[in-house]
LODREN-423677 format. One record per residue (C-alpha): residue number from 1; x negated, z negated, y. Coordinates in nm, 3 decimals, padded with zeros to 5 digits, m for minus. Example, Ala and Ser with C-alpha at 12.3 -4.5 7.8 and 13.67 -1.06 7.14 Angstrom:
BEGIN
NODE num      px      pz      py
NODE   1 m01.230 m00.780 m00.450
NODE   2 m01.367 m00.714 m00.106
end
This chain:
BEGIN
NODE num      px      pz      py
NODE   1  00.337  02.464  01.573
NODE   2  00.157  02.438  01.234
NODE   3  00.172  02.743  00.990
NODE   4  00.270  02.560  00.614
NODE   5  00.163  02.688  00.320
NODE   6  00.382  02.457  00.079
NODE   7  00.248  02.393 m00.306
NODE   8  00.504  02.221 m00.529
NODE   9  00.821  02.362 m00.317
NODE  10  01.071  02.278 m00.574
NODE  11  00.956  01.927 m00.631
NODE  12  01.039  01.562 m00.473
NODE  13  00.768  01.595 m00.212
NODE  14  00.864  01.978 m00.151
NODE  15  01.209  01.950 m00.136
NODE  16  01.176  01.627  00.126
NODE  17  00.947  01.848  00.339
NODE  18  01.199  02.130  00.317
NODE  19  01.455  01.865  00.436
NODE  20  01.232  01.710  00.713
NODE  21  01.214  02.065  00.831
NODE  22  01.601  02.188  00.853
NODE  23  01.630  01.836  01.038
NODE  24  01.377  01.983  01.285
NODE  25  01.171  01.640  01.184
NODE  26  00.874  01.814  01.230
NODE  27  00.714  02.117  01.423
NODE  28  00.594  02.371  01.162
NODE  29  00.667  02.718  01.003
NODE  30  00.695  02.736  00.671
NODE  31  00.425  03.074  00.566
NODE  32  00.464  03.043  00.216
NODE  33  00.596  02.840 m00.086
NODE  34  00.453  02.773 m00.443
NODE  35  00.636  02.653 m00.807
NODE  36  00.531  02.576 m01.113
NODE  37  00.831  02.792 m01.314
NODE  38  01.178  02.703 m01.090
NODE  39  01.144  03.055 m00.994
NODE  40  01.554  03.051 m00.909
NODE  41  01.487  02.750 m00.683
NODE  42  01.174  02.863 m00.516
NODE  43  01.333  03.253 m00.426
NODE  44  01.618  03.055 m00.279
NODE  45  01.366  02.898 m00.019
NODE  46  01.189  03.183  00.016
NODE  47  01.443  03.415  00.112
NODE  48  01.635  03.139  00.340
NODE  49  01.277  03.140  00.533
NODE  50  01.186  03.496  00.499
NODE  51  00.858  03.356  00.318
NODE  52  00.658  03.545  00.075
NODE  53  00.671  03.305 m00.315
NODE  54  00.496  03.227 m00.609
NODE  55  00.541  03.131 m00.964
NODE  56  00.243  02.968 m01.119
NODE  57  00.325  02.986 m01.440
NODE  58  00.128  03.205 m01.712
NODE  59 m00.038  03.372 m01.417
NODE  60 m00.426  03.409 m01.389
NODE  61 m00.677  03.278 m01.110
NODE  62 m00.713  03.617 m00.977
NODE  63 m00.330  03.616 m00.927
NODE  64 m00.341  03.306 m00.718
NODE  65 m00.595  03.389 m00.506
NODE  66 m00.418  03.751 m00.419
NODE  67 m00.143  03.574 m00.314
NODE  68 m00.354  03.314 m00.113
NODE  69 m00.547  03.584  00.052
NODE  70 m00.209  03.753  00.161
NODE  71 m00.081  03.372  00.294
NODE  72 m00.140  03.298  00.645
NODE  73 m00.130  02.937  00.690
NODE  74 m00.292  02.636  00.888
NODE  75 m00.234  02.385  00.626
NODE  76 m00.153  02.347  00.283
NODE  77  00.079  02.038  00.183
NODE  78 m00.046  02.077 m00.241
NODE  79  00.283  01.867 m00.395
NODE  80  00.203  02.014 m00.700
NODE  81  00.229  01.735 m01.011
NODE  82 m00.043  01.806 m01.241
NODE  83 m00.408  01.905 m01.271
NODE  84 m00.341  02.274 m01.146
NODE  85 m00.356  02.122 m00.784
NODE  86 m00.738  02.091 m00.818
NODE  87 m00.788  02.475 m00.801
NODE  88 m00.513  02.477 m00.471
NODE  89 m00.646  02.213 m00.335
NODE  90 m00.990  02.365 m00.366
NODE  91 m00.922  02.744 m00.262
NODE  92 m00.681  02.658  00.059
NODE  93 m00.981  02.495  00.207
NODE  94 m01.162  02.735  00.129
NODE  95 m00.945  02.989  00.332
NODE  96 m00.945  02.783  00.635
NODE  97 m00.689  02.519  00.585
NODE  98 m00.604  02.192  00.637
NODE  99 m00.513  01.948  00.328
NODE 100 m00.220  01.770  00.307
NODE 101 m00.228  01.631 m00.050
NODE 102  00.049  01.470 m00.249
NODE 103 m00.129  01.627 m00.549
NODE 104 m00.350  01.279 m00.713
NODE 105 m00.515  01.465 m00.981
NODE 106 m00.680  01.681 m00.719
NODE 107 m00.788  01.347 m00.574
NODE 108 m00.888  01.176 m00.914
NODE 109 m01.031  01.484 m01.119
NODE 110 m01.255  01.621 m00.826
NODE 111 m01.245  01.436 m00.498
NODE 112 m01.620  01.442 m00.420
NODE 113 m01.589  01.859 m00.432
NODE 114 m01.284  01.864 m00.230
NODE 115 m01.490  01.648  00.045
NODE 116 m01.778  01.853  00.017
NODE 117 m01.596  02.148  00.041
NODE 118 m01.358  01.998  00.352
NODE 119 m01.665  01.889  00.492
NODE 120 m01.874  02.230  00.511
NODE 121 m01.564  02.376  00.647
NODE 122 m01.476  02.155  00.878
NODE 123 m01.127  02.083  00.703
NODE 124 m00.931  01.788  00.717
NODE 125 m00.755  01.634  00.384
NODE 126 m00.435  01.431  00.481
NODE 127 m00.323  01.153  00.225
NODE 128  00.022  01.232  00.185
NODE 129  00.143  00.962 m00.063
NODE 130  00.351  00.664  00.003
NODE 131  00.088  00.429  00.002
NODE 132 m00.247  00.586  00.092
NODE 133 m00.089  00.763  00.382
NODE 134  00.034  00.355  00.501
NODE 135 m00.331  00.333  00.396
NODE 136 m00.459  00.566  00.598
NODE 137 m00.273  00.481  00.931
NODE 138 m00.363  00.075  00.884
NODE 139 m00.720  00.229  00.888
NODE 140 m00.683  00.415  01.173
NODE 141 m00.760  00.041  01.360
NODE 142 m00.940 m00.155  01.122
NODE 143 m01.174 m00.171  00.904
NODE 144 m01.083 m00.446  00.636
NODE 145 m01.213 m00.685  00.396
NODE 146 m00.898 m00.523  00.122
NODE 147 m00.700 m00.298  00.049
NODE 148 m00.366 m00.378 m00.064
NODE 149 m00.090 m00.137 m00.272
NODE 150  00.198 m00.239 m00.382
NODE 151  00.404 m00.161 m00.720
NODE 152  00.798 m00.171 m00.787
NODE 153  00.739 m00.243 m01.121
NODE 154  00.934 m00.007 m01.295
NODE 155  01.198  00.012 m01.458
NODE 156  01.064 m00.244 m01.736
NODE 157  00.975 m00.537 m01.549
NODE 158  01.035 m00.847 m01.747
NODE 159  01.196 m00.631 m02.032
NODE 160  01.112 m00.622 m02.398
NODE 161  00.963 m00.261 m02.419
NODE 162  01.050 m00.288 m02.777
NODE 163  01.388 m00.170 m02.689
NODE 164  01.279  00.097 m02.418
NODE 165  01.396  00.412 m02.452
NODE 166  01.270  00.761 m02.244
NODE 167  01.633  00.762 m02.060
NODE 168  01.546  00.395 m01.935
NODE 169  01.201  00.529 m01.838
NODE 170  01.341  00.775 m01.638
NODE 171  01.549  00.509 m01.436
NODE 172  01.329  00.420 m01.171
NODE 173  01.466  00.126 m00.979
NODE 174  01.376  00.289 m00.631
NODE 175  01.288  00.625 m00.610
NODE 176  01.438  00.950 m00.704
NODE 177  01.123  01.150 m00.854
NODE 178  01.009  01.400 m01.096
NODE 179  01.007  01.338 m01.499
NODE 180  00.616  01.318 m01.533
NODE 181  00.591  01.061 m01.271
NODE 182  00.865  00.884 m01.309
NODE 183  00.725  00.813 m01.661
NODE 184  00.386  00.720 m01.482
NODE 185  00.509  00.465 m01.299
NODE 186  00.733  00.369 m01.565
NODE 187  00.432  00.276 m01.777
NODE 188  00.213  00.166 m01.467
NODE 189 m00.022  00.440 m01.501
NODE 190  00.059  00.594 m01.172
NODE 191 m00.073  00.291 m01.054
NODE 192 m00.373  00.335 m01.187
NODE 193 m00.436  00.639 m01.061
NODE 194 m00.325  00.517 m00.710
NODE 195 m00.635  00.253 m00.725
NODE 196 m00.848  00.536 m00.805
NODE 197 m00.742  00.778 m00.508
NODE 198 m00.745  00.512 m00.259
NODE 199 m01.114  00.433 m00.378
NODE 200 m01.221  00.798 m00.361
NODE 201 m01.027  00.856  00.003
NODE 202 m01.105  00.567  00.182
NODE 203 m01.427  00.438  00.007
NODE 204 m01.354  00.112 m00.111
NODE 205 m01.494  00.016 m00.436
NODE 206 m01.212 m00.074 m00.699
NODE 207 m01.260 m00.433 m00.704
NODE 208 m01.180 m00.450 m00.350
NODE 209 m00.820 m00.263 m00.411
NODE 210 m00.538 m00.524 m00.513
NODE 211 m00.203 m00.401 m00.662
NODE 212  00.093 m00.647 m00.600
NODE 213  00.469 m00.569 m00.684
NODE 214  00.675 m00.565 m00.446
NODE 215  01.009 m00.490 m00.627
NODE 216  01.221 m00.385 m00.275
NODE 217  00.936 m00.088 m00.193
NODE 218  00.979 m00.157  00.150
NODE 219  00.582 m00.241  00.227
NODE 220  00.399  00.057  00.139
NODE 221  00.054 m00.084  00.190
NODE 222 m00.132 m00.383  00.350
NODE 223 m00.498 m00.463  00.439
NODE 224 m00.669 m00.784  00.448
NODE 225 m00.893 m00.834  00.776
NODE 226 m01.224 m01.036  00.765
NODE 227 m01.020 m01.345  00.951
NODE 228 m00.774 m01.364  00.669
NODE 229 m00.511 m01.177  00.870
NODE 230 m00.244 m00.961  00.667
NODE 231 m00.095 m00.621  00.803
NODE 232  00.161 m00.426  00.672
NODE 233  00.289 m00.119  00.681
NODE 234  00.695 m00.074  00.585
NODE 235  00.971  00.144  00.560
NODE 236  01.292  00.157  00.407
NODE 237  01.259  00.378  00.042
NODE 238  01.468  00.660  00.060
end
């Protein structure tokens, strides 16, 4: 069984893993849980797991890494939705754990330090994302010619965004997620971001990374072999 320290508890990822685990979908104990400020939220969880918590907000390094010291945990899953994640995703390796990261800016902002780090202490880092952990299973067997994402499209597709307004933003045709996301995919820029992370994780240089909408979000991911041959992974969005 696999201690959990979980980073971004009150969030879409977090609450999903929270879910998974009163479904007994997966085999772990939950050690200790993160927010950013849903302090009401996150005590909830912690007291229903008799886990120690932990607002970010206005609270200094030396803060976070008392509480980290005091966390026992075998991996981290960092769901955390901004560029705070780097410094989590960076000090739970170094205390021994295993990265399970839903967090991109951690990925985009500092990748090559996170390997490093993973690397000297003999840490794994986990692509936990839709598509770069289809991604990372497809590469489990082959090692292709492309790599292949794929993109609702938002809520805008073949809309005059002169009209657009931030409720319609927030209307994403497929999945239920958090505001600053939401808006990022809205406007495609989560894409972009994607592209990046899937270059950094599974080094493939961008050119070799094709995006593709796919308004049903059923494939995840695909990769292109050598031959010519297309395989998929899919799964119903939920």
């Amino acid at each position: 069984m696999k201690r959990v320290l979980l980073l971004g508890a009150t969030g879409s990822i977090g609450m999903q893993f929270i879910d998974a685990l009163e479904k007994n979908l997966i085999n772990a104990k939950l050690t200790g849980v993160v927010s950013y400020q849903n302090e009401e939220k996150l005590r909830e969880t912690a007291i229903r797991y008799s886990v120690p918590y932990f607002i970010i907000k206005d609270k200094d390094d030396n803060e976070k890494r008392a509480f980290l010291d005091s966390v026992q945990g075998d991996i981290a899953l960092n769901a955390l939705s901004s560029s705070e994640g780097l410094f989590w995703s960076l000090e739970t390796i170094e205390r021994n754990m295993d990265l399970a990261l839903a967090n991109k800016e951690s990925v985009v902002m500092g990748y090559p330090l996170l390997r490093e780090r993973a690397k000297n202490k003999g840490k794994k880092i986990l692509p936990v994302d839709s598509e770069h952990s289809a991604l990372w299973y497809l590469l489990k067997h082959e090692k292709p010619k492309r790599l292949i994402i794929t993109c609702s499209g938002g809520p805008f597709l073949h809309k005059d965004l002169k009209k657009a307004k931030l409720e319609d933003a927030l209307k994403h045709p497929n999945w239920n997620m958090g505001k600053k996301i939401t808006i990022d995919s809205a406007t495609l820029a989560n894409k972009g971001l994607e592209v990046i992370e899937a270059s950094y994780l599974f080094g493939y240089k961008a050119e070799d990374i094709s995006v593709v909408i796919h308004r049903e979000s059923m494939v995840h991911a695909m990769i292109k072999k050598h031959d010519g041959t297309i395989l998929m992974y899919m799964s119903k969005p939920d």
